[in-house]
C-alpha positions, 0 to 999 in steps of 0.5 A: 531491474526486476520490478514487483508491483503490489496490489492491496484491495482489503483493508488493513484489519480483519484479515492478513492481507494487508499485513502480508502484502507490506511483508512482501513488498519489504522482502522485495526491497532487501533483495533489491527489487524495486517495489511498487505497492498500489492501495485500491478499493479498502486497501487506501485505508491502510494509508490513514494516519494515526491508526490505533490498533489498541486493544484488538489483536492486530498489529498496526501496519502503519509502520509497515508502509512507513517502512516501505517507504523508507527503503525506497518503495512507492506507495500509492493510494488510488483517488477515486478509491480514497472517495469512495473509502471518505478519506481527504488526501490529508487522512493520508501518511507522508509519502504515499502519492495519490493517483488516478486509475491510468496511472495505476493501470501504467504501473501494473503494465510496467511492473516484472511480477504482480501479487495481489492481496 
């Protein structure tokens, strides 16, 4: 089976990335790719529970992730990357698994395609 790993490093607000890293994994899961979305450096922060994106002009993506999640991708959060960002593992949503660098480097490896974001 094809496998797509994706990769966000920015964080979800002040650029597309984020929002264009969960469109890409979505895609992934309707073609029946297995989909694996690693959150590193600011990109953890997309994991937060309870963003409110009222008033800016940007969508939560939130949503998104939840989605993902849903329809089957695994989503994890990096921990050192967590430390760094002044989350706890309880800032972070249901179903996205905290997980040390080895193990994010084992999934790359592993994976068919990688995009980064």
């Amino acid at each position: 089976m094809n496998s797509l790993c994706v990769v966000l490093r920015k964080p979800p607000y002040g650029s597309v990335d984020a929002a264009e890293a969960v469109r890409h994994a979505l895609g992934g899961l309707t073609e029946d790719v297995e989909v694996k979305l690693l959150l590193v450096d600011g990109g953890v922060n997309v994991a937060r529970k309870g963003q409110d994106t009222a008033g800016t002009a940007y969508a939560s993506v939130e949503e998104g992730i939840r989605d993902c999640i849903g329809m089957g991708a695994e989503v994890f959060a990096d921990a050192l990357s967590l430390k760094v960002q002044v989350l706890s593992p309880d800032d972070v949503m249901d179903g996205v698994k905290i997980v040390d660098s080895l193990t994010i480097s084992a999934i790359i490896r592993k994976s068919s395609q990688v995009m980064i974001f």
